[in-house]
C-alpha positions as CSV (number, residue, x, y, z in Angstrom):
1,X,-9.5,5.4,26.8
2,X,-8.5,6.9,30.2
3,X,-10.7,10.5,30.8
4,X,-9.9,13.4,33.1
5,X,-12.1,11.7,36.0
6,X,-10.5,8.5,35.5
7,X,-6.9,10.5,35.9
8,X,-7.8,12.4,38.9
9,X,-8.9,9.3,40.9
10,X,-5.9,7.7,40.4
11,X,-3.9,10.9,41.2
12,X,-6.2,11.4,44.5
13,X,-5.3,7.4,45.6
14,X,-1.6,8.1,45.2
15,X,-1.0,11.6,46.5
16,X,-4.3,13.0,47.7
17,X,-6.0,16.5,46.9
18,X,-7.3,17.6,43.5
19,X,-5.3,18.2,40.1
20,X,-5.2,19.6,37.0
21,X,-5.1,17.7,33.5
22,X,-3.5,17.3,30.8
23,X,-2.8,15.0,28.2
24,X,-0.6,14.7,24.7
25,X,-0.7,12.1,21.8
26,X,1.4,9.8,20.2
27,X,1.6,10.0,16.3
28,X,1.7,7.5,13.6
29,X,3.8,8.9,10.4
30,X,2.2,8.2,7.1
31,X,5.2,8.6,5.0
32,X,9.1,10.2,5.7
33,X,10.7,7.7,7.9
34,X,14.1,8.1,9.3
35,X,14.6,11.4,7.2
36,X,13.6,14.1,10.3
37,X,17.0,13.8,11.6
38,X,18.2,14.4,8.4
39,X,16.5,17.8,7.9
40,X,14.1,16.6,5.7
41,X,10.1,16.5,5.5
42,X,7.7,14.0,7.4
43,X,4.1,13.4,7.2
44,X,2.9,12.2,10.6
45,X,-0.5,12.6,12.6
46,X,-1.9,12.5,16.4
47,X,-3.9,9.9,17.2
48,X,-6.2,9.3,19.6
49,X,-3.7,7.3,22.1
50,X,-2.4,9.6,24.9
51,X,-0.3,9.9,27.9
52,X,-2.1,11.7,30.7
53,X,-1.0,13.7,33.2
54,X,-2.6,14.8,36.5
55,X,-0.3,17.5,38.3
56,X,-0.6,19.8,41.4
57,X,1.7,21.8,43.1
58,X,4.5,20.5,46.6
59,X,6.2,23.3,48.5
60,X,9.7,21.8,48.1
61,X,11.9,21.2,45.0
62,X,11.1,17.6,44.5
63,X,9.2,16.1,41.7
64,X,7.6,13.1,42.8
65,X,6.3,11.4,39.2
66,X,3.9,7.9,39.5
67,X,3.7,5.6,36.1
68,X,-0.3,3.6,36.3
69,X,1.9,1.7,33.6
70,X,4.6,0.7,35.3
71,X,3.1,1.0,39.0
72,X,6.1,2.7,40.2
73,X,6.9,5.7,41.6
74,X,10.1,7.9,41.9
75,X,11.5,11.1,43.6
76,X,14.0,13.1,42.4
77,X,15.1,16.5,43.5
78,X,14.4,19.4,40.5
79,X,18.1,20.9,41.0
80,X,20.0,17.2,41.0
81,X,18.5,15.5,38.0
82,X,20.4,12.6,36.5
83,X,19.3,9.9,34.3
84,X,17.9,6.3,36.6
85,X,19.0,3.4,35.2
86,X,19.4,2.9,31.1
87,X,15.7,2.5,30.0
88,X,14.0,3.6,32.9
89,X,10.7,4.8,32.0
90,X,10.9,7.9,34.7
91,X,13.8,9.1,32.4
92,X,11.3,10.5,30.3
93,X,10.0,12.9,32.4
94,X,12.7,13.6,34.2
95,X,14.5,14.3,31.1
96,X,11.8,17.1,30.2
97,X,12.0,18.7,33.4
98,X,16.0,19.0,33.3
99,X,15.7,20.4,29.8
100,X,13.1,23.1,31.2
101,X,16.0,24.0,33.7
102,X,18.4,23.9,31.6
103,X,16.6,26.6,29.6
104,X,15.8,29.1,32.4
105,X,12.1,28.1,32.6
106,X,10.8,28.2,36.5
107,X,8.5,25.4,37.3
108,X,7.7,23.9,40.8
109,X,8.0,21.3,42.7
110,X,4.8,19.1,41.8
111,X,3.3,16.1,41.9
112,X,2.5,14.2,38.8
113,X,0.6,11.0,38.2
114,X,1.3,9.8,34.5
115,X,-0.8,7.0,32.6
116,X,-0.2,6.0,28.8
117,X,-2.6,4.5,26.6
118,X,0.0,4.4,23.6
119,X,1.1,1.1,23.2
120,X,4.8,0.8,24.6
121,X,7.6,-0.7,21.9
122,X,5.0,0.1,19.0
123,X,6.4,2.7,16.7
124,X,3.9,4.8,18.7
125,X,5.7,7.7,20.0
126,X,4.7,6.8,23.9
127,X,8.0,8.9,25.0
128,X,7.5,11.5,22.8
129,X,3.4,12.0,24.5
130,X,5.2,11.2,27.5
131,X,7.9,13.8,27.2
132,X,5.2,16.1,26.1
133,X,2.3,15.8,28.3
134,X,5.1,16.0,31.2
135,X,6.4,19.6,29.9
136,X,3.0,20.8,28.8
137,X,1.8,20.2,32.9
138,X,4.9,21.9,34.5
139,X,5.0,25.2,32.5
140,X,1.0,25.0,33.0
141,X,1.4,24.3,36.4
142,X,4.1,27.4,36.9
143,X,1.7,30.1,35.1
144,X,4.7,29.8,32.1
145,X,3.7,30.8,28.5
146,X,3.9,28.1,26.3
147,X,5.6,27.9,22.9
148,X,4.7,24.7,21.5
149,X,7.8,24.9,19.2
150,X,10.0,25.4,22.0
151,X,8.6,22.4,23.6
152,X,9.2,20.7,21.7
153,X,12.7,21.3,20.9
154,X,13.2,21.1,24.4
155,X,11.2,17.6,24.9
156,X,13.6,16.4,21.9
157,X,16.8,17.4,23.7
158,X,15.5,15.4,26.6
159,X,15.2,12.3,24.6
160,X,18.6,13.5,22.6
161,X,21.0,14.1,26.0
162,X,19.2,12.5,29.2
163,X,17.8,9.6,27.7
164,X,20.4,9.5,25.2
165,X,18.3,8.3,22.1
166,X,19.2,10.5,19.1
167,X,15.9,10.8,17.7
168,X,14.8,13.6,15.2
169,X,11.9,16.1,16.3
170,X,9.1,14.8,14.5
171,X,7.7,12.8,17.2
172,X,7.6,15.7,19.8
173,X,6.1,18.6,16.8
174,X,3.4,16.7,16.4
175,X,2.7,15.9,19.8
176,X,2.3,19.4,20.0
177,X,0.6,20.6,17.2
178,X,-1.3,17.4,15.8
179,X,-5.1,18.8,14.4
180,X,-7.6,16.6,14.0
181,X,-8.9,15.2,10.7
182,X,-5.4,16.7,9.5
183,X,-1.5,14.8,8.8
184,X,1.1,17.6,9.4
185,X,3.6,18.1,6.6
186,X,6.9,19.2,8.4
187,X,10.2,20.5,7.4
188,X,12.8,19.5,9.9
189,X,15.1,21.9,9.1
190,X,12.9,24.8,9.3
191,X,10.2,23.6,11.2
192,X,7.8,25.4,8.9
193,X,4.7,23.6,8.9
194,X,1.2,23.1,7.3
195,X,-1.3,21.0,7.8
196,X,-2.5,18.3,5.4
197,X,-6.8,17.4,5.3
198,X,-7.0,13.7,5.1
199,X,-9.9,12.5,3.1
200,X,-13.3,12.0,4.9
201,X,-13.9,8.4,3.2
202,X,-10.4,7.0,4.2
203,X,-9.6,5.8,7.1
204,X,-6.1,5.3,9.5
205,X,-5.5,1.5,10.6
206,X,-2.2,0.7,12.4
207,X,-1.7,-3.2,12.6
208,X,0.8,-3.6,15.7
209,X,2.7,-6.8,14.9
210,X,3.3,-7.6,18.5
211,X,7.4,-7.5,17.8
212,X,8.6,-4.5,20.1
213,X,11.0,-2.7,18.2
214,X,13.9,-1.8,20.3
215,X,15.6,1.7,19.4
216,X,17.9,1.6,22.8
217,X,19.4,-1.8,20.6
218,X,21.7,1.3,19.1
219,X,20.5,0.0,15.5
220,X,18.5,3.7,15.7
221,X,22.2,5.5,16.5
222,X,24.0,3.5,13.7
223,X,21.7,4.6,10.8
224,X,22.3,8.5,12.1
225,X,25.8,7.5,12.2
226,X,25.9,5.8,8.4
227,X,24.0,8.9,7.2
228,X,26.1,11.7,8.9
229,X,28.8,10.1,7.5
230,X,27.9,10.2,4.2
231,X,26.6,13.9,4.4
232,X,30.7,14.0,5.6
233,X,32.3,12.5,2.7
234,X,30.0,13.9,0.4
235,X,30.7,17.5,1.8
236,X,34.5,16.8,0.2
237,X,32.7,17.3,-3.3
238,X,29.5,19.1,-2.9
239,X,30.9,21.7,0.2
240,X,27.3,23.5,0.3
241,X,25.4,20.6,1.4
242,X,24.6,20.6,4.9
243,X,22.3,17.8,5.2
244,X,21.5,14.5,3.0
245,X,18.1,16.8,2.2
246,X,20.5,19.4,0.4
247,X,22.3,15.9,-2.0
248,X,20.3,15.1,-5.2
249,X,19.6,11.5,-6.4
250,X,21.7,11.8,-9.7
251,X,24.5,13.6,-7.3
252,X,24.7,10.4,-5.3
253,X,25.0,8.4,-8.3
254,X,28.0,10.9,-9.5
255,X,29.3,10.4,-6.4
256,X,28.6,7.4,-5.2
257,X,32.3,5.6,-6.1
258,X,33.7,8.0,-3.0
259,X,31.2,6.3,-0.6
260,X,30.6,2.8,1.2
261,X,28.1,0.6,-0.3
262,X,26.3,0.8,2.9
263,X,26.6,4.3,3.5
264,X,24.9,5.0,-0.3
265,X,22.0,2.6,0.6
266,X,21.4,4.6,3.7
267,X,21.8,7.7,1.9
268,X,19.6,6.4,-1.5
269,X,16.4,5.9,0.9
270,X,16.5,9.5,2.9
271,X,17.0,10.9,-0.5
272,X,14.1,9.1,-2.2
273,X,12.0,9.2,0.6
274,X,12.2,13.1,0.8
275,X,10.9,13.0,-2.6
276,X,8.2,10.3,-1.7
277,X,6.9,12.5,1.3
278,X,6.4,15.7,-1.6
279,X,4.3,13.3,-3.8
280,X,2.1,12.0,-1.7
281,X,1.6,15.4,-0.1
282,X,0.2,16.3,-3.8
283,X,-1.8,13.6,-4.0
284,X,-3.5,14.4,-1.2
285,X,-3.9,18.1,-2.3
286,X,-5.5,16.4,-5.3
287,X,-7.7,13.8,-3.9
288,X,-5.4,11.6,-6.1
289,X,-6.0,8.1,-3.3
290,X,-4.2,5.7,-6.2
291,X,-1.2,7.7,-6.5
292,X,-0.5,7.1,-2.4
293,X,-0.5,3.5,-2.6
294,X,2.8,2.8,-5.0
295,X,4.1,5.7,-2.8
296,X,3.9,3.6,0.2
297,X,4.7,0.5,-1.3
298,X,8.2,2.2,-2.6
299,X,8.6,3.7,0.9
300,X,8.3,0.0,2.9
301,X,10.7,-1.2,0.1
302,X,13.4,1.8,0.8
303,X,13.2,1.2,4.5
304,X,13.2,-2.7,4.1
305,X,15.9,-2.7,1.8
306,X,18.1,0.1,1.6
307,X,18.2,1.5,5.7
308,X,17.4,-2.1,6.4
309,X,15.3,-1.0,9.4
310,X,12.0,-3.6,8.6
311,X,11.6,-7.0,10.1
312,X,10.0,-10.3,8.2
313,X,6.3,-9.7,10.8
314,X,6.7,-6.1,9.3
315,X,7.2,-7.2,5.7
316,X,4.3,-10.0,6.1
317,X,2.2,-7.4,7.5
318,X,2.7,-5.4,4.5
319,X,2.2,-8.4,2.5
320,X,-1.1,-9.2,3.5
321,X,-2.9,-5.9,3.7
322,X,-1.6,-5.9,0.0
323,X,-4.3,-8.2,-1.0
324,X,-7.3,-7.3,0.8
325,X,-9.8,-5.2,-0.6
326,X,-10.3,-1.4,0.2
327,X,-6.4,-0.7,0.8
328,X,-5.2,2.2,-0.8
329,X,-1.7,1.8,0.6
330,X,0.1,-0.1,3.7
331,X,4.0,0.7,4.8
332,X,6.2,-0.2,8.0
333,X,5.4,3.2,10.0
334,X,8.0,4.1,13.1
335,X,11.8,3.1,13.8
336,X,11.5,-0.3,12.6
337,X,12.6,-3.6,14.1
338,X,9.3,-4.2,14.6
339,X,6.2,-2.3,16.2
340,X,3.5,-1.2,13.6
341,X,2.4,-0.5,10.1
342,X,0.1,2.2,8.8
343,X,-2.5,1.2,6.1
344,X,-4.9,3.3,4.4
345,X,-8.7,2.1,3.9
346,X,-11.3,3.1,2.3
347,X,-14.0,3.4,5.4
348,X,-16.8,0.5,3.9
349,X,-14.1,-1.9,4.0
350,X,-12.4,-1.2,7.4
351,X,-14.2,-3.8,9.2
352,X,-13.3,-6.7,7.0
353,X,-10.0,-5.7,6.6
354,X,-9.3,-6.0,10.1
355,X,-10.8,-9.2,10.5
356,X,-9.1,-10.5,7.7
357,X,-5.7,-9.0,8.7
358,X,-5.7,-10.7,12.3
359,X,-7.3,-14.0,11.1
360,X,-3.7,-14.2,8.3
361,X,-1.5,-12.8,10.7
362,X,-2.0,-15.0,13.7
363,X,-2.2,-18.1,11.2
364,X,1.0,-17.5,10.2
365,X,3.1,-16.2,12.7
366,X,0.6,-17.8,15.8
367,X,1.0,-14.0,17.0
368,X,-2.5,-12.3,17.4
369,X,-2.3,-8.6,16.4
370,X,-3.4,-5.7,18.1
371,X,-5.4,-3.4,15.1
372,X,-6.3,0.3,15.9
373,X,-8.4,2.5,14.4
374,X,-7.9,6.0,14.9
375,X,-8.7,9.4,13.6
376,X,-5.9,12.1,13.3
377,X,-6.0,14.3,16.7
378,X,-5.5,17.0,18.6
379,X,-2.0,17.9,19.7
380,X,-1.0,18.5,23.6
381,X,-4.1,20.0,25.7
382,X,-5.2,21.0,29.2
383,X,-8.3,19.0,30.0
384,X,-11.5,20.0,31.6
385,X,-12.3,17.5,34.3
386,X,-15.7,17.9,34.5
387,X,-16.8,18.0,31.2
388,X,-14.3,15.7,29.6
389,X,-13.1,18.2,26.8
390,X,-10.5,20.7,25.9
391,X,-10.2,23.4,29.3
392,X,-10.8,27.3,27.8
């Protein structure tokens, strides 16, 4: 875990003078995959993996941004910004800054030293704490108010137009407004929000398969393409709907004769997950732990078989948390093609089950897992540096 201190040495070595802190998490989503961009609910939470941020002020319009991840270090001029190279990592933050622009916000000229302890390629939501911490520092920074929900609608529109990933706004929200010892139940279309108490004896374990998924592969962009085209076709005989959230199960089966086999299959998980996302929010609400598990198990399922978005470390991953003892439910958790699940324990049996999970994994695939445990956390915050903890 990086700290404040930590952050300002590294800022000190690279630019010199003192700085102010900051940092945002990544998320891991419990259940609702692939259905944000389709204006339906998500249940995600902030963990304790974050991208820092150091910043302090330069008297001309550049923004001079160092990655401790990628030891690099660019400069780029705040009223000429254009995307670097495809899948340059300074994109990111660029991208937030020309959003902030875009929208009339005045920031400065600053210098920013950036270092990630989400996992990159996981299913982790490194951009979006990227994307994030970088906005949170330059409005900071500028003495500008912050609205966490515009933030995060601009940090999306980043990712959406600079980077050019067409990714729903989960990620970002909950960079944001992620509360500890909470999962945040989100409606994508509205953006209303509440938050959801996880139970004290259960604990989040994210088993990172060690298989980058790969989003820029434009397998991301083709399911949002497959979807909007059925919300499209669909519209011919159900004119009201606006998004796959507004189309019923049985009205996809009445339907379904006007539509592509594929195109249904995509359509038949972001309607059924919608509905998965609603149940297990209940079950929570009811301390109901067995109900989550067939919830997840349905979910994986969905995503491995209708949007076709798992891979077979994924699905063995799944497999064997399955059998151990103390899961209350396991699921693919991210984009897919690889990066991480999310499994559920109860807390007296989190130590074996990791054990036991790396010691199958590695035997079968001779890949050696990463496992993380992690409470939910905070959303996006100015540090103290001297004391380590939230500034006033």
């Amino acid at each position: 875990m990086k700290t404040p201190l930590h952050l300002l040495d590294g800022f000190r070595a690279r630019f010199g003078g003192d700085a102010s802190a900051y940092r945002a998490p990544g998320r891991v989503n419990l259940i609702g995959e692939h259905t944000d961009y389709n204006d339906g609910f998500v249940l995600p939470a902030a963990i304790e993996f974050y991208c820092w941020a150091a910043i302090a002020p330069r008297s001309d319009r550049k923004l001079v941004i160092h990655s401790e991840n990628f030891n690099e270090t660019v400069e780029e001029t705040i009223d000429a910004l254009s995307p670097l190279a495809k899948r340059h990592w300074a994109n990111y933050p660029l991208g937030v800054a020309w959003a902030l622009r875009q929208a009339g916000k005045p920031f400065t000229g600053a210098n920013i030293y950036l270092a990630g302890e989400v996992p990159l390629g996981a299913g982790l939501s490194s951009s979006a704490a990227v994307e994030v911490a970088t906005g949170f520092a330059l409005l900071n920074l500028s003495g500008g108010t912050i609205d966490r929900k515009e933030l995060a609608l601009l940090c999306q529109k980043a990712e959406n137009e600079f980077v050019g990933a067409h990714v729903g706004i989960m990620d970002q929200f909950v960079s944001c407004y992620g509360r500890a010892s909470n999962a945040l139940l989100l409606d994508c279309r509205s953006l209303e929000h509440k938050y959801v108490k996880l139970p004290a004896g259960v604990q989040l374990v994210i088993c990172n398969t060690m298989v980058k998924h790969e989003l820029a592969s434009g397998e991301y962009n083709a399911r949002r393409a497959e979807c909007e085209e059925g919300v499209r076709i669909l519209r011919i005989v159900l004119p009201q709907i606006r998004a796959l959230r507004d189309v019923t199960l049985s009205q996809l089966d009445e339907h379904q004769q006007i539509l592509p086999p594929k195109v249904i299959a995509r359509c038949r998980h972001v309607i059924t997950e919608n509905a998965r996302v609603q149940s297990a929010v209940q079950a929570f609400h009811n301390g109901d732990s067995a109900a989550l598990g067939p919830l997840m198990r349905e979910s994986h399922r969905s995503l491995r078989d209708d949007y076709e978005v798992s891979s077979k470390e994924l699905d063995l991953m799944v497999e064997i948390a399955s059998a151990q003892r103390g899961l209350i439910g396991a699921r693919m958790t991210g984009g897919g093609f690889g990066g991480c699940t999310i499994n559920l324990v109860e807390a007296p049996a989190v130590a074996d089950f990791k054990r036991k999970m790396a010691a199958e994994y590695s035997s079968r695939t001779g890949l050696s897992p990463e496992i993380y445990l992690s409470p939910a956390s905070e959303g996006a915050q100015h540090m103290d540096l001297a004391e380590n903890k939230p500034a006033q």
